[in-house]
N, C-alpha and C positions, 0 to 999 in steps of 0.2 A: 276484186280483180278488175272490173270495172272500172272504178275508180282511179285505180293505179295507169290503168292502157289513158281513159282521157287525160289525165295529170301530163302525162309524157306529150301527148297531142298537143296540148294545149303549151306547154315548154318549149314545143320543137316551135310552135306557131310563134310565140312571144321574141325567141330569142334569133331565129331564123329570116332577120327584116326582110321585108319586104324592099329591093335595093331598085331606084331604077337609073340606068346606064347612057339613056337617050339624051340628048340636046332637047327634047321638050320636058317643061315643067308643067304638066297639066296641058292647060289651051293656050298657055306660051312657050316663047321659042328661046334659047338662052342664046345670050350674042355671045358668053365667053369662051375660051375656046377650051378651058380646061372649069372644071366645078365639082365640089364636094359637099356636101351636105353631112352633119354628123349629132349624134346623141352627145349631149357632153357625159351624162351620166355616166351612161357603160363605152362611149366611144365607139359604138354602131354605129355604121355606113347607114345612111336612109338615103343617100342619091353618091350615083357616080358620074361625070363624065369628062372622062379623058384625066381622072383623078390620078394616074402614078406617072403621068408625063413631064418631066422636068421643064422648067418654064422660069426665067427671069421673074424675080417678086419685085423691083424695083424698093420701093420705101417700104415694101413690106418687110425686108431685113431688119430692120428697126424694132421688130417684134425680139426676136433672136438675144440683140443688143439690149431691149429690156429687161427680159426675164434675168440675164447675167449681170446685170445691177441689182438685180431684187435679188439675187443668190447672194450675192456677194455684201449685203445688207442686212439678209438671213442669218450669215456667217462672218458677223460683227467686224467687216474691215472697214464700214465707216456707216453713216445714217443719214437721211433725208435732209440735216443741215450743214454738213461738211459739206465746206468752198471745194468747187471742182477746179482745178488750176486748170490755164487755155496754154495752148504750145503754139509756137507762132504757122505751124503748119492748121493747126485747125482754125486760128485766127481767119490763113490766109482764106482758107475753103467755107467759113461761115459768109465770107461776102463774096463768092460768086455767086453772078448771076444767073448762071445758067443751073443752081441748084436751090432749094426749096429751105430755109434759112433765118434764123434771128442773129443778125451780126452780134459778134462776141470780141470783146478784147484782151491785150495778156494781162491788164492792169485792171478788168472788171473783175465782180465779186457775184460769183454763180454759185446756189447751193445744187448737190443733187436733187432736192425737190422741184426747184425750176426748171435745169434742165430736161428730167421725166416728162414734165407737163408740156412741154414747148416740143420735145419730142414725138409725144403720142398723140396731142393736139393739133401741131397743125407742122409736123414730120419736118420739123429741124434740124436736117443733116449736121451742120458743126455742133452742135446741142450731144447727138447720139454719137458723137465721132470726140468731144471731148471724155462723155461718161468713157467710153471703150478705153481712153488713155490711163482713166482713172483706176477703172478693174484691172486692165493687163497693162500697164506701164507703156507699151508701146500699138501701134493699130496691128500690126501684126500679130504681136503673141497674144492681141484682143482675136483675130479674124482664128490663131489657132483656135483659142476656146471654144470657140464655136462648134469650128468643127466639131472638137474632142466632144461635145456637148450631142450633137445630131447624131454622132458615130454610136455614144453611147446610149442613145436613144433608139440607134437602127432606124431611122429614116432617112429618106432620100433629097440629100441637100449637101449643095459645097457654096460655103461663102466665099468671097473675094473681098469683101466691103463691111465696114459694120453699120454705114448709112444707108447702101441700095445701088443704084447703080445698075448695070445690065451684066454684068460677067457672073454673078452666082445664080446659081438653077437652085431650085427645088419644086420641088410636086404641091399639087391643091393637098393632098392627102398628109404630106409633110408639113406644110402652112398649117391644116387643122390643129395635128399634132401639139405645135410649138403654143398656138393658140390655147390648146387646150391644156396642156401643163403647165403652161404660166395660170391660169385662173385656179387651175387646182392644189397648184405650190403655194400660190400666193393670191389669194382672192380679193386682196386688198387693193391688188392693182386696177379692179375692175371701180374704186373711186376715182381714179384718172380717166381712163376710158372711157366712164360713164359723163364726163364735162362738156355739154356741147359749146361752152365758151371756156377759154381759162383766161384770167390776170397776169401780165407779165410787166413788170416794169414801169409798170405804169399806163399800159395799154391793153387793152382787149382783144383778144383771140378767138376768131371765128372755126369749131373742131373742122377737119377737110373730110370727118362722117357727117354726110348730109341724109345719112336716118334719123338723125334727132327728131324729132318734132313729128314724123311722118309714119313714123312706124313704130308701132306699139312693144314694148317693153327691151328695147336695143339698150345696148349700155357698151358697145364697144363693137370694134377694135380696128383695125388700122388699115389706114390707104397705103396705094403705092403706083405710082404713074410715072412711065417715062416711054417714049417712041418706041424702043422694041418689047419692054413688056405689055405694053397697052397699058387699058384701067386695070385695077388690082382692088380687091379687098378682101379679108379679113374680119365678118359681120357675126355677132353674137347678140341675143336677145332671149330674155328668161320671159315664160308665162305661166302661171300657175306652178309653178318650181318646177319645170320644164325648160331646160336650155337647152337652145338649138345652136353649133356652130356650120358657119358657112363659108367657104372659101370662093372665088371667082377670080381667076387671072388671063388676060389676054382677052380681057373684053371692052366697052370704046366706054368713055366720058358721059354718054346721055344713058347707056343701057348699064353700068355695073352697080347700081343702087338697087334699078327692079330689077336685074338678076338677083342680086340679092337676097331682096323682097320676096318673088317668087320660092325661091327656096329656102327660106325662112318660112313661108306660109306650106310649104309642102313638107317641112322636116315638122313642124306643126302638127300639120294633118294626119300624118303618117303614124307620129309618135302615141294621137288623141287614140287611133286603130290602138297601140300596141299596148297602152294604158290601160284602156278598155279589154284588149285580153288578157293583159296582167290582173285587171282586178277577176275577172271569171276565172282566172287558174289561183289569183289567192284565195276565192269563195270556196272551188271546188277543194282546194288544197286542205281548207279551212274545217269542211264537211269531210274529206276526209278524216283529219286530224281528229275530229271529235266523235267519229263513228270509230277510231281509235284510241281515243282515251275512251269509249265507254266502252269500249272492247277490256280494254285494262282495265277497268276499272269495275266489272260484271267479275275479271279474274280473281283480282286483288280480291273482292267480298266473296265470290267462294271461297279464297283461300282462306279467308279468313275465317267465313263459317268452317270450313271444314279443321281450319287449328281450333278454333273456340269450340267444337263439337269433344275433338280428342281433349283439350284441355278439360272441357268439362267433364271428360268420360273418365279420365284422370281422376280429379278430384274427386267424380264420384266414389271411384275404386278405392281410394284412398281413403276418404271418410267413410266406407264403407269395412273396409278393415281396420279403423281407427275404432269404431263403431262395436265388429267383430272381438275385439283384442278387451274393449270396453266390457262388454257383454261373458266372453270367459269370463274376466276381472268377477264380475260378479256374480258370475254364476257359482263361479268357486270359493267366494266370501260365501253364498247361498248356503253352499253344500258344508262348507267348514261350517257355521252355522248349528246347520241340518244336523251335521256330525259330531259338535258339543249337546245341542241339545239331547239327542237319543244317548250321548256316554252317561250324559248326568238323569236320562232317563232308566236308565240300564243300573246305576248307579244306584239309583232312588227304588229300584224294585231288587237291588239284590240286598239292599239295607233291611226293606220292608220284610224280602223272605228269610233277611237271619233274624229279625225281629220274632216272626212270625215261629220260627227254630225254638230263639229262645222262650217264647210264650211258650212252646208244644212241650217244651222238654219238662219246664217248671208244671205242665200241667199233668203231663207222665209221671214225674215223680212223686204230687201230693196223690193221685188215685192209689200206687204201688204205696203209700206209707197207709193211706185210710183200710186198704185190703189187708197190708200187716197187722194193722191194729183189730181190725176186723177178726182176725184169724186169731192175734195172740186172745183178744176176748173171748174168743170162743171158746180158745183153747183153755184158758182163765174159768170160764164158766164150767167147763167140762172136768177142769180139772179140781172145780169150788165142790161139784157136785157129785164127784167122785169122791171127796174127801168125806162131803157130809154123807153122802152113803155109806163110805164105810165106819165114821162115828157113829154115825145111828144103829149098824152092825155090832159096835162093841159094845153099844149100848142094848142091845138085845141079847146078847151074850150076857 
């Protein structure tokens, strides 16, 4: 029971972050005016502030506009080297100046691998406003998908643009989101993101994320600057298979990298906490688990002795009446036996006593003939000497 109450303590601790809401990160102060910080894993808040406020993303839209090239790549309508055709309206809008741009023309020859790169590299409005032509046919029924895409998503964002611009809102909270679905759908994109230089043309592209080189394990994702939304970014960085997503919008030029920074080192820190209670509730988990398999497992062998006792008590009964049934068998072969031999003993002594009969009789009848003879002798004699008396009589006469 024990067991079972810290297991729950320890769950409620793990998964109950620790969130914090203020403008300080630690012993700094964030200049942005909106910030989120997030788990990628489970998409846990570890920092809020002023995270569900809608706020101009500037060239952060371009995120949006990516992930729906990668879906649309996903779902075979074309691949990283189908030519992206230019329309003279994105022609006209890759060469102003007053937007952020690798000039494109209707007779040049763009695959969508280029495009991506030039996009997410160094946020090439006509580059992301071609790709949009290419998935939805026109910038409009590109700007619905979008929508349809956030709606279905249920977060808070409305585009107007699919390169940036100031008319679309969305939230730090919703920026995470978009961030974090696109690496989840597609983690491959995190080989573009992660280029602190890319090749274009012929020339060398410097990323406009200048965490490269300065901060440990960053591999992405994407600026966005213009006058009313301020600096913007969109910062991702894995350490030890720990990804931290970071949002920051409406913060200045010199501070949105250490914003950043800072809360990438506090979604870090925080996470190191919850790691370290995740492993104490897998140990405890663990010790429970095996104080329940030896619970089951004490069961199972009594059960088993106690079947192996009846089976054996079985068997005994069994060869013990096998045994029984054995034993009449033989006692009654015994007796039958017992019972031949006394017939032909009984046999053998009624033989002996008519034997014994007929000896008596033959011995009765010679003494009754000797007594005859006996008799008539006498009588013989008696009657010799009766005779010779009375000759000797006449002879005196």
């Amino acid at each position: 029971m024990f067991i079972k109450i810290l297991c729950l303590i320890l769950i409620f601790a793990v998964f109950i972050n620790p969130i914090a809401f203020a403008s300080d990160v630690g012993n700094y102060k964030l200049s942005a005016r909106g910030a989120i910080a997030i788990d990628f894993e489970t998409g846990n808040e570890l920092y809020n502030h002023n995270a569900d406020i809608l706020r101009p993303p500037a060239s952060m839209t371009k995120m949006m506009t990516v992930y729906l090239v990668y879906e649309a790549i996903s779902q075979g309508l074309f691949d990283f080297d189908t030519l992206v055709p230019i329309s003279s309206r994105v022609a006209d809008f890759s060469i102003n100046p007053n937007e952020t741009n690798v000039p494109l023309s209707r007779s040049g020859i763009y695959t969508v691998d280029e495009m991506l790169d030039v996009t997410i590299a160094i946020s090439a409005g006509g580059a992301a406003r071609a790709l949009a032509e290419l998935v939805g046919g026109t910038q409009q029924d590109f700007i619905d998908m979008m929508n349809a895409k956030v709606a279905e998503w249920e977060i808070d964002a409305v585009f107007h643009s699919a390169s940036g611009g100031s008319s679309s809102r969305v939230s730090p909270r919703a920026m995470a989101i978009i961030t974090r679905n696109t690496i989840l759908e597609f983690p491959e994109v995190l080989e573009k993101t992660s280029k602190p230089t890319i090749e274009y043309k012929g020339r060398s592209y410097t990323s406009t994320n200048l965490l490269f080189g300065s901060y440990d394990g960053i591999d992405g994702y994407k600026t966005g600057t213009n006058n009313v939304a301020g600096a913007c970014f969109s910062g991702t960085a894995i350490r030890d298979e720990t990804r931290i997503i970071v949002v920051v919008m409406g913060s200045s030029m010199n501070n949105r990298f250490k914003d950043t920074a800072a809360l990438l080192d506090y979604g870090f820190a925080a996470m190191e906490e919850v790691n370290k209670e995740k492993t104490i509730l897998l140990e405890t988990q663990a010790i429970a688990e095996a104080a329940e398999a030896e619970r089951v497992a004490a069961e199972a062998a009594e059960t088993a002795r106690l079947i192996a006792e009846q089976e054996a008590a079985e068997v005994a009964k069994l060869i013990a009446e096998q045994e029984a049934v054995k034993q009449a068998a033989l006692d009654a072969e015994l007796a039958k036996i017992a019972a031949e031999q006394e017939a032909i003993r009984l046999i053998e002594m009624t033989a002996a006593a008519e034997q014994a009969a007929r000896v008596h009789e033959a011995t009765s009848s010679n003494r009754h003939f000797l007594e005859l003879i006996s008799m008539l002798s006498i009588v013989a004699i008696a009657l010799y000497n009766n005779y010779k008396r009375k000759n000797q009589q006449k002879k005196n006469v």
